[in-house]
C-alpha positions as CSV (number, residue, x, y, z in Angstrom):
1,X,-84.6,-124.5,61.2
2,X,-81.0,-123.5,61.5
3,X,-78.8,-125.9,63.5
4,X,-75.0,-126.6,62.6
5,X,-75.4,-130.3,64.8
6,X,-78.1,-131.5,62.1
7,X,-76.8,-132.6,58.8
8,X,-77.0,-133.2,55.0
9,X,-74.7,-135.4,52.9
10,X,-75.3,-134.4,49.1
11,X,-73.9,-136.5,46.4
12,X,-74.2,-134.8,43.1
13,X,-75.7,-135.8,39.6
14,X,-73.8,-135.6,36.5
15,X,-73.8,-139.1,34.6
16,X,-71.3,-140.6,37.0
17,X,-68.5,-138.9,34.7
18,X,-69.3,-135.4,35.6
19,X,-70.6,-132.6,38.4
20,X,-67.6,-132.2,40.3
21,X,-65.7,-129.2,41.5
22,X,-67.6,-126.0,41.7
23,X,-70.5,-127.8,40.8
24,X,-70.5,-129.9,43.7
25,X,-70.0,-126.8,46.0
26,X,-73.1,-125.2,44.5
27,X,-75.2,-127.5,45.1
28,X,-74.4,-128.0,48.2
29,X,-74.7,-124.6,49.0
30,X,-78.0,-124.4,47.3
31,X,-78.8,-127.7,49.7
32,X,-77.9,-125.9,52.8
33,X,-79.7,-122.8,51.8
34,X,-82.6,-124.7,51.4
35,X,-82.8,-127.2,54.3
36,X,-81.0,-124.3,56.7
37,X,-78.7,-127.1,58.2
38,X,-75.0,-127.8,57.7
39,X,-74.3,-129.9,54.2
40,X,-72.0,-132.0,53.2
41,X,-71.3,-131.9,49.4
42,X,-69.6,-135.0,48.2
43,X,-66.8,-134.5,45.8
44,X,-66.7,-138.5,45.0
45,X,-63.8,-139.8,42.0
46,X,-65.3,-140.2,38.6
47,X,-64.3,-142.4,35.3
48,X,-62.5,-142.6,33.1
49,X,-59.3,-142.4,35.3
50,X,-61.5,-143.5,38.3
51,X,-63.8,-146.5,37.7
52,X,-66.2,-148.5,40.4
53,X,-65.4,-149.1,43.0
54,X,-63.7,-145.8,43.6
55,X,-66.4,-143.4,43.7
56,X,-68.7,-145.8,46.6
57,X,-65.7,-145.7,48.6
58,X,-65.5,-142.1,48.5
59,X,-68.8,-142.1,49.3
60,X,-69.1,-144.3,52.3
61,X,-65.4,-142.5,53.4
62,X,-67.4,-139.4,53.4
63,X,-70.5,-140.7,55.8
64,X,-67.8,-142.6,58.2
65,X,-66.7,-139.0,58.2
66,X,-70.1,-137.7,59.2
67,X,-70.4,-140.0,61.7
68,X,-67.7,-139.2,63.5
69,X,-69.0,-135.4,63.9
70,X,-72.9,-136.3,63.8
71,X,-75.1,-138.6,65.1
72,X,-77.0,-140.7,63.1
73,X,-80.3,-139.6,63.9
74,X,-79.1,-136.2,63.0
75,X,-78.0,-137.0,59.7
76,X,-79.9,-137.1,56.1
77,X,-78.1,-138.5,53.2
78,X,-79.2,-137.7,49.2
79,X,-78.6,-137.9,45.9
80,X,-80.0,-136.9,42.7
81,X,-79.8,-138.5,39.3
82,X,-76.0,-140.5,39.5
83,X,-76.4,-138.8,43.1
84,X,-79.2,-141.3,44.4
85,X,-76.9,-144.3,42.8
86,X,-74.2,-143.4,45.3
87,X,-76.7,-142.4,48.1
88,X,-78.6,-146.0,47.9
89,X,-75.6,-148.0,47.3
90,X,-73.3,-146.4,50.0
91,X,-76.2,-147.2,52.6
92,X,-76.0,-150.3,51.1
93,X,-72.3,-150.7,51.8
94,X,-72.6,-149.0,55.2
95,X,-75.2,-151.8,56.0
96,X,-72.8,-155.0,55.3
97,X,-69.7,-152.6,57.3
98,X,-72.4,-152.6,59.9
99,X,-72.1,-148.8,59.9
100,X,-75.7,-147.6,61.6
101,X,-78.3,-145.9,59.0
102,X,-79.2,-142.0,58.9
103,X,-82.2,-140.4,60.0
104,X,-83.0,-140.6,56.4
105,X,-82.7,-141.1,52.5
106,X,-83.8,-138.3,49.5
107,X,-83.6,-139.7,46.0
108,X,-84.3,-137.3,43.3
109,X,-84.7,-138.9,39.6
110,X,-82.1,-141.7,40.7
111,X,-80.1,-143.8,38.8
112,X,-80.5,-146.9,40.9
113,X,-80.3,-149.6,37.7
114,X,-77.5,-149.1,35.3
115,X,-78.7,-151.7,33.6
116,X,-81.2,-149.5,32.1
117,X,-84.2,-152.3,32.2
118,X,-87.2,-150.0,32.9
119,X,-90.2,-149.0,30.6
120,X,-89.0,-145.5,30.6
121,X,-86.0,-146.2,29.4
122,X,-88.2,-147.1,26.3
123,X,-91.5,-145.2,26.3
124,X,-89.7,-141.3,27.7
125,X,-86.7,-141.9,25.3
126,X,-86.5,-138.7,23.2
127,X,-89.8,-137.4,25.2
128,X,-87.5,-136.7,28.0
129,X,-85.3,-133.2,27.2
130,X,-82.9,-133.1,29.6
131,X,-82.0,-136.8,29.1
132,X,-83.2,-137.9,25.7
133,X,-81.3,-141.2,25.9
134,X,-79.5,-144.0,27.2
135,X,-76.7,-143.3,29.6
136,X,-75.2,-147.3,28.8
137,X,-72.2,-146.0,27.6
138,X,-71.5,-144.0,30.9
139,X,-72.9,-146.7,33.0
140,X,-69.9,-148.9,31.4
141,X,-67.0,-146.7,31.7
142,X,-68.4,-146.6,35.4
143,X,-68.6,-150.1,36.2
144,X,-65.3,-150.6,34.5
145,X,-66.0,-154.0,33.8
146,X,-68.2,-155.2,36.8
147,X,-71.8,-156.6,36.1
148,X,-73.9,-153.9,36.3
149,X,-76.8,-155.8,37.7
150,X,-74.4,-155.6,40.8
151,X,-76.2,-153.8,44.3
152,X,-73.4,-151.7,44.4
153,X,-73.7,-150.6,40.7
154,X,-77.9,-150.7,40.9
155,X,-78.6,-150.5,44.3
156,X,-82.6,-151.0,43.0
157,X,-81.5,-154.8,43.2
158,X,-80.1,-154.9,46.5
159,X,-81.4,-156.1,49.8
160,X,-82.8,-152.3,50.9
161,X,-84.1,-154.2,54.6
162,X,-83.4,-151.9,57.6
163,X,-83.2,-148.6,55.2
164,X,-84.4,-145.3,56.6
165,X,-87.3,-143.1,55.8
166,X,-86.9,-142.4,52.1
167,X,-88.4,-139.4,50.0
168,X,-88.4,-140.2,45.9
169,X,-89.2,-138.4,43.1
170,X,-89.6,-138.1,39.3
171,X,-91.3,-136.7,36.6
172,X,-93.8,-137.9,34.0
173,X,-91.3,-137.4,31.3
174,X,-88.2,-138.2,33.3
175,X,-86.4,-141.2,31.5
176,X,-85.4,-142.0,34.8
177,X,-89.4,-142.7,36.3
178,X,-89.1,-146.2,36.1
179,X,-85.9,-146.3,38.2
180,X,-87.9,-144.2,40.9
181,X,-91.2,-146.1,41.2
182,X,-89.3,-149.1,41.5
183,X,-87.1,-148.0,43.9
184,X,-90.5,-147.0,45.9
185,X,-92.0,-150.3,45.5
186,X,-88.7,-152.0,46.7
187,X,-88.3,-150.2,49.5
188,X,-92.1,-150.4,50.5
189,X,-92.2,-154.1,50.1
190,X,-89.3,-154.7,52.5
191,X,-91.1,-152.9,54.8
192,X,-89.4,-148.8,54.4
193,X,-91.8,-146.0,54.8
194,X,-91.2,-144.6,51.2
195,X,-92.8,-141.8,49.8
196,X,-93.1,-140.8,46.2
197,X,-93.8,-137.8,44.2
198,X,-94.2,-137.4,40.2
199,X,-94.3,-134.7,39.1
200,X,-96.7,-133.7,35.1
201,X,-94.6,-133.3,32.8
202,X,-91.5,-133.2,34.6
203,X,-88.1,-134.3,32.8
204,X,-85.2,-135.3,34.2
205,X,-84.2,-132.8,37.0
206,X,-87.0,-130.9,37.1
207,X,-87.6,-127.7,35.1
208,X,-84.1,-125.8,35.6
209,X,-85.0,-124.7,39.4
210,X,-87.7,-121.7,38.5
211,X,-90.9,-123.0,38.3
212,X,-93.8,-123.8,40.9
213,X,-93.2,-127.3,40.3
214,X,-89.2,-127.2,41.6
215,X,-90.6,-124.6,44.6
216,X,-93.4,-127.1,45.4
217,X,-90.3,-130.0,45.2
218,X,-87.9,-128.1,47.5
219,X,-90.7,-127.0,49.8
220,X,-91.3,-131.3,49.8
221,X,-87.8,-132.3,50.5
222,X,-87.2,-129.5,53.4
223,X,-90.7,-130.8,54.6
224,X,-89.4,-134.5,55.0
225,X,-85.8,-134.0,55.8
226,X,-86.9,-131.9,58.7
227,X,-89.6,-134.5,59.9
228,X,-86.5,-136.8,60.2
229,X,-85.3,-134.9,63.1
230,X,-88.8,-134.1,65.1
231,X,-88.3,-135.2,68.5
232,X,-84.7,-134.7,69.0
């Protein structure tokens, strides 16, 4: 698939203090490489000189701009890690501004509870190796004094009625696991079709890109986005 009129909004990981710049261009390159559509990477505001709610608005500014070139059922929005916060809680946003949803949702290891009150925040601390420990410290400097138990700080609490189609996945070691199965539960129970994918052994982000496991995950995520669009 190679069509300019489909596209992909990426919002990049990095703690929600980092990931910007170049790194935000390479990954969306990578993104649109992979999915062979046009994508969108997301260059959002971060802490400390750009607390909440700075970053969701430069996130939902960035899908109003979308929307204005795409339609809606030709547009996919994801995230991974501080990526998938944005993602979920800039639908959620887009939802109460009444802003129509995409064609659908990709959240990969996402930080969707700042609060940090999963078991894996417990049980895959220091098992994890890419993320041995708690991000609390970030998570505050992000809020900037809001409750984090806030939607718009963890979407994972948030009324997620009317979302799109929505791909997950984690890893067995991935401190972030508890986030994702949540997530998947949440959105199933209000009705989304959710599907979720754990990978062995898995950390946070995957194994660096190279393995069978990240080919089988891309191969996944190309699958699904493009299912969004059959039909049109």
């Amino acid at each position: 698939m190679s069509d300019p009129n489909y596209a992909y909004i990426d919002f990049h990981g990095g703690a929600l203090v980092f990931g910007g710049g170049d790194a935000c261009i390479a990954q969306a390159r990578m993104q649109a490489d992979q999915l062979g559509v046009l994508c969108y990477g997301v260059d959002y505001r971060t802490p400390p000189e750009h607390p909440y709610p700075v970053a969701l608005d430069d996130a939902t500014a960035a899908y109003r701009y979308v929307l204005e070139r795409h339609a809606p059922t030709r547009v996919v929005v994801g995230g991974r890690s501080a990526g998938g916060n944005l993602a979920a809680a800039m639908l959620l946003r887009a939802k109460e501004e009444a802003l129509p949803m995409p064609a659908g949702l990709v959240l990969l290891s996402p930080q969707v509870d700042l609060t940090e009150s999963g078991d894996s925040f417990q049980v895959n601390r220091m098992i994890d190796v890419v993320l041995p420990g708690s991000l609390m410290r970030n998570n505050q400097l992000y809020g900037g004094g809001a409750e984090l138990s806030h939607p718009h700080l963890s979407p994972l609490f948030g009324d997620l009625t009317g979302f799109p189609p929505s791909f997950l996945q984690s890893g067995t070691r991935d401190l972030f696991l508890s986030n994702t199965v949540r997530m998947h539960r949440a959105l199933r129970q209000v009705g989304v079709g959710a599907e979720l994918h754990v990978f062995e052994a898995m950390p946070h982000g995957g194994f660096m890109g190279n393995t069978p496991e990240d080919r089988e995950l891309a191969g996944e995520v190309t699958r699904f986005v493009h299912s969004c669009w059959q039909g049109l």
